[in-house]
N, C-alpha and C positions, 0 to 999 in steps of 0.2 A: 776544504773537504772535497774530495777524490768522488766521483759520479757512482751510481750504483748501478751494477749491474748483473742483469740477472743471468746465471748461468749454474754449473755443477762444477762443487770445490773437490778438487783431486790432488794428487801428490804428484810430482811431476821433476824428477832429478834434472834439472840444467848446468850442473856444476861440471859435465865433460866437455861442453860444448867450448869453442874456439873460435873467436874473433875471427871473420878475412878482412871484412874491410868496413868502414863506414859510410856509406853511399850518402847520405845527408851528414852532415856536420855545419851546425854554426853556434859557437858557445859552449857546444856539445853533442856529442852524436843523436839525430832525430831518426833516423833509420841506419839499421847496423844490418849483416849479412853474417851470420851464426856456420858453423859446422857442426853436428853432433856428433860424440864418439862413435856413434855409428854408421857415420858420412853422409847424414842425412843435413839438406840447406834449410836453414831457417830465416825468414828475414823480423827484425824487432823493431818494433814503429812504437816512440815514445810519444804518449799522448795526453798526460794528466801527472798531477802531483801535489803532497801536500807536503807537512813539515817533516815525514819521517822517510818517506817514500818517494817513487818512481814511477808511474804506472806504465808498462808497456805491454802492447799488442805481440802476441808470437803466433807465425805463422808458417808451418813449412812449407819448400815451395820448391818444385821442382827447375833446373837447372833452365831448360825450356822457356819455362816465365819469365824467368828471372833475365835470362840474354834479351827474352819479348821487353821487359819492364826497362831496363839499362837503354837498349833499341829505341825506346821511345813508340814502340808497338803496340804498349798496352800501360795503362793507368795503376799507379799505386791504388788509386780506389778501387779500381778494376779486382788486385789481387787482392786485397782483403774483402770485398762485396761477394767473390766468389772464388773463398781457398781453396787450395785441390781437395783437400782433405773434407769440406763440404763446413767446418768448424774452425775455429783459433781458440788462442791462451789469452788471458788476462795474469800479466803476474805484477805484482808489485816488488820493487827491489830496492832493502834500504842502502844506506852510506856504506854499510859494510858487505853488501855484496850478496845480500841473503835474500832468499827467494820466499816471498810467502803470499796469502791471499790468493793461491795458484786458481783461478776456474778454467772451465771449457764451457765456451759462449758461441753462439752463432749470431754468423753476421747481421741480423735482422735483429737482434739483442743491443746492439752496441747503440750508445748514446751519438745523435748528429753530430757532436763534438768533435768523435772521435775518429770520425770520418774524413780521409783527404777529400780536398773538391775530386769531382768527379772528371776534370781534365789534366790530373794531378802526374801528368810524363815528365819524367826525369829529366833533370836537367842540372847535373852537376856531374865532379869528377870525384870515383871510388878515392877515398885514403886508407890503404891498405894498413892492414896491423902488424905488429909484429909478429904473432902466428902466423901471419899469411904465408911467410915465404916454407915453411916445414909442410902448409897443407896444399900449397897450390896444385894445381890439378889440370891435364894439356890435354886435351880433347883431342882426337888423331883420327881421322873416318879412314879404316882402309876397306876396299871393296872384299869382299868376302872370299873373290877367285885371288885374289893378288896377295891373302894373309901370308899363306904359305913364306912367298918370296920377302915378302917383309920380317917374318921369323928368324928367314937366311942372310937377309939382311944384316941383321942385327948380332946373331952368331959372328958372321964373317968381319963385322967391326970391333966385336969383342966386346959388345955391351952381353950382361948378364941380364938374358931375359926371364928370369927368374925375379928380378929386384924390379923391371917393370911390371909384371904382372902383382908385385907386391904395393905400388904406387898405383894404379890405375885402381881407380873407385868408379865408374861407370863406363860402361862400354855399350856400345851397339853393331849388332851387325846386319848388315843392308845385301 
């Protein structure tokens, strides 16, 4: 029997979302790395289960964290003690892939269990999925005065900069 926990049961569509890769795996994926159809990162940390179910933690998490978490800068326990979103998901997920038991729990709700140690830095190699390679995503810092000539760049080698601004899900300008 699966821990209880208390939080607020909501409805919560996960069926767009998109595998990139599995950052823990042994037997089976224990932390996986989510895209939402609306390009937002999720990471899913499996932490309980019974005979029908899955229990996993969802957490979104921005990109930042996420290179800190992979970096070994900052602790798995770290980002789920303190989501950006200030909350996470509890879902359970049976054999067939169905999401249900959906709550929104805060971190200070969740069973010790379900807690990584608190020095919990990664320490393995992503296995990318099969989605990954449709969603990959290339980070490019260009300085703000120098856009310009990267635009003409890009013109002048015949890339359609039209079909990159189509690919690019997060920019920044400095």
């Amino acid at each position: 029997m699966m821990k209880d926990v208390q939080g607020f049961d909501i409805e919560y569509d996960f069926s767009g979302f998109k595998k990139i890769a599995d950052l823990i795996y042994f037997d089976g994926p224990f932390l996986s790395h989510y895209v939402s159809d609306k390009g937002d990162d999720y990471l899913f940390y499996w932490v309980d289960r019974d005979e029908q179910d899955n229990r996993w933690l969802v957490l979104r998490i921005n990109i930042a964290s996420l290179q800190k978490y992979i970096g070994k800068e900052i602790s798995l326990h770290d980002l789920i003690a303190h989501p950006n979103d200030g909350y996470l998901y509890i879902v359970d997920i049976d054999n067939d892939i169905h999401y249900h038991n959906i709550k929104l729990v805060q971190p200070s709700a969740l069973p010790e269990e379900y807690l990584p140690d608190t020095n919990s830095l990664y320490e393995f190699e992503p296995i990318p999925s099969e989605d990954a390679n449709e969603l990959m995503t290339y980070e490019v810092t260009i300085p703000y005065k120098e856009y310009s000539r990267f635009d003409e760049f890009l013109q002048r080698i015949g890339f359609p900069v039209s079909a990159l601004k189509k690919v690019v899900t997060r920019a920044a300008v400095f």
